[in-house]
N, C-alpha and C positions, 0 to 999 in steps of 0.2 A: 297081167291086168293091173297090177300095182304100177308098173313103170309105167303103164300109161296114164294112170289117176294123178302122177305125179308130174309128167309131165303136162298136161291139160290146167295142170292148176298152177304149176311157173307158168305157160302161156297167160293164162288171167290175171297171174299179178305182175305182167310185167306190161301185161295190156293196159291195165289198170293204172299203171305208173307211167306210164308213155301220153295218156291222155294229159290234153294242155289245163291248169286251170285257169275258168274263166276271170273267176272273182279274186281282187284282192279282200282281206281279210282284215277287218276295224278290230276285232278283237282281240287279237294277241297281246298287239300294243296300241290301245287304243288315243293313249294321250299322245303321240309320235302329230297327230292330225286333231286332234277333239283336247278343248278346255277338260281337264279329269278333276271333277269338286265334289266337294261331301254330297251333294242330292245325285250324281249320276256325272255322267260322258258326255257332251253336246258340240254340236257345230251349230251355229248362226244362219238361220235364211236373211238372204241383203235383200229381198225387194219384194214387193206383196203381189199377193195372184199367183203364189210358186202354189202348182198341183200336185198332189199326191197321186198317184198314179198306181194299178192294181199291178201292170208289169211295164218292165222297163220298153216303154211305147209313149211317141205322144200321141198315137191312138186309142191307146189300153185307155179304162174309166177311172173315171177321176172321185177319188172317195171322201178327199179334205183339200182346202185351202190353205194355204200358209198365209203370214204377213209378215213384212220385215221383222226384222228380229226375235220371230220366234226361234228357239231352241229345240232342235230335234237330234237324237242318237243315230251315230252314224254303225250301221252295222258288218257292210261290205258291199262292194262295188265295183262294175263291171272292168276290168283291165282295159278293154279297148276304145278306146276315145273316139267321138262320134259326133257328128254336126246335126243339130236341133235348131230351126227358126235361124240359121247363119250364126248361130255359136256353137262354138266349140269346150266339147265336156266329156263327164262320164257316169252314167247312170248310176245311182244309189240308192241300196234298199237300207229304209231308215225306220225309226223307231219314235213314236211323236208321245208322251204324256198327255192328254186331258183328265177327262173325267174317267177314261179308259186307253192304256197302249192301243193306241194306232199304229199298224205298219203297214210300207208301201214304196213306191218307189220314187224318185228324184231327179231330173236332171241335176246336175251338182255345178253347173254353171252358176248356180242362183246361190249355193251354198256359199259359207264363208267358213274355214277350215282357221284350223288356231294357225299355220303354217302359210295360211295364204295372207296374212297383215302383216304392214311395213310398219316400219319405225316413221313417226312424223318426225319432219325436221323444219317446218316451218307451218307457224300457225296465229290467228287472228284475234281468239278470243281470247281474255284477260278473265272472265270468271263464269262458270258455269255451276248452276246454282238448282240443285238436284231437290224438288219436292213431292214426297208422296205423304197424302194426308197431315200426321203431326212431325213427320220426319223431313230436316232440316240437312242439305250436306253442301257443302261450296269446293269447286275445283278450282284453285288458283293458276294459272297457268305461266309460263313463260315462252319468250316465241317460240324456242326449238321443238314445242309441246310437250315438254316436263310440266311438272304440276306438282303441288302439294294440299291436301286436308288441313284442315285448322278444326274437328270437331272432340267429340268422343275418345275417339280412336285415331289420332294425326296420322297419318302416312305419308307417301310421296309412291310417284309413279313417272309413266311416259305414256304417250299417246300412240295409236296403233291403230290404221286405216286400210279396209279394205273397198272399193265403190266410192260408197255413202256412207260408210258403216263404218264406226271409229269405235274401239275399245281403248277401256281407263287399265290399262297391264298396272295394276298395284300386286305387289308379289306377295303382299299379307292379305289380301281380299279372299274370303270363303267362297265366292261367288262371281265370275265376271262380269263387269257394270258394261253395258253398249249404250251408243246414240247414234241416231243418223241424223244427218242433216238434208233435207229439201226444199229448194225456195226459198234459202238463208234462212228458212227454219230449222229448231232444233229440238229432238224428242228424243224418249229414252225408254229403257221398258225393266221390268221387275222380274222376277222366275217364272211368274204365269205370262208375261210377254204383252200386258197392258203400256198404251202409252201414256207419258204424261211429257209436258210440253218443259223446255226448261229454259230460263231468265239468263240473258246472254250480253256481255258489252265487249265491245271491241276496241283492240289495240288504234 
């Protein structure tokens, strides 16, 4: 009776072990893929109207709205990549901050992943001039889209575009700054993902 308990139960775990997993895993190493900053782990939505979805369906219900640049936690996501509306992606169940954790799911086509921005190497504006309320900050840029601060706190960086979606990579920033541009417009958003419009001249 033993030999058999014992064997029923290698069968289980090796059954157990033989199963594929679906999900890769945000958590282990979560900065490998996601900005990792003093308030939490996030990835980027590039474009507004991204759903929040109860499961990984664009049938499932839809519980929140995204807008570009909001910041959501990525938690893990489905391994097998899949065509949605003639794009191609892979469902993620993610982790949104408001006034209460939202979770849910993602196509991740709309996501913008720290791993998915290039290096800009050619670029237009000469100075982008960042205001929120009494706060003053100016991006100086040069074409290959380096840049330097002249405020508070001087820094320097480079430019880094995903879509629409450009992030200021300063390597001493507590926080990742983003902008998009639409319509040769240009806006930018804060940790709660408000936008504000920003003062632009070109080369």
């Amino acid at each position: 009776m033993r030999r058999l308990f014992l064997v029923v139960l290698l069968f289980s775990f090796i059954s157990c072990q033989s199963q594929p997993d679906e999900f890769e895993s945000f958590l282990e190493n979560p900065q490998i893929h996601q900005w990792d900053t003093v308030f939490g782990t996030y990835a980027v939505i590039c474009r507004d109207n991204v759903f929040l979805k109860e499961k990984p369906s664009i049938k499932s219900k839809s519980t929140a709205r995204f807008h570009v640049l909001d910041q959501v936690t990525m938690i893990k996501r489905e391994k097998k990549r899949v065509h949605v509306n003639g794009q191609s992606g892979h469902w993620a169940y993610v982790k949104l901050l408001w006034e209460k954790p939202i979770y849910g799911w993602v196509f991740d086509f709309d996501i913008g992943y720290k791993t998915s921005f290039r290096k800009v190497s050619s670029w237009k504006y000469r100075t982008l001039i960042y205001q929120l309320n009494s706060r003053t900050q100016s991006f100086l840029f040069q074409r290959d889209g380096s840049y330097i601060t002249k405020e508070q706190r001087p820094s320097k960086g480079h430019l880094y575009q995903y879509k629409n979606v450009y992030w200021l990579n300063d390597p001493n920033a507590v926080f990742p700054q983003f902008f998009y541009i639409e319509s040769d417009q240009i806006y930018t958003s804060n940790k709660f993902s408000h936008k504000y419009k920003l003062s632009s001249a070109k080369y």
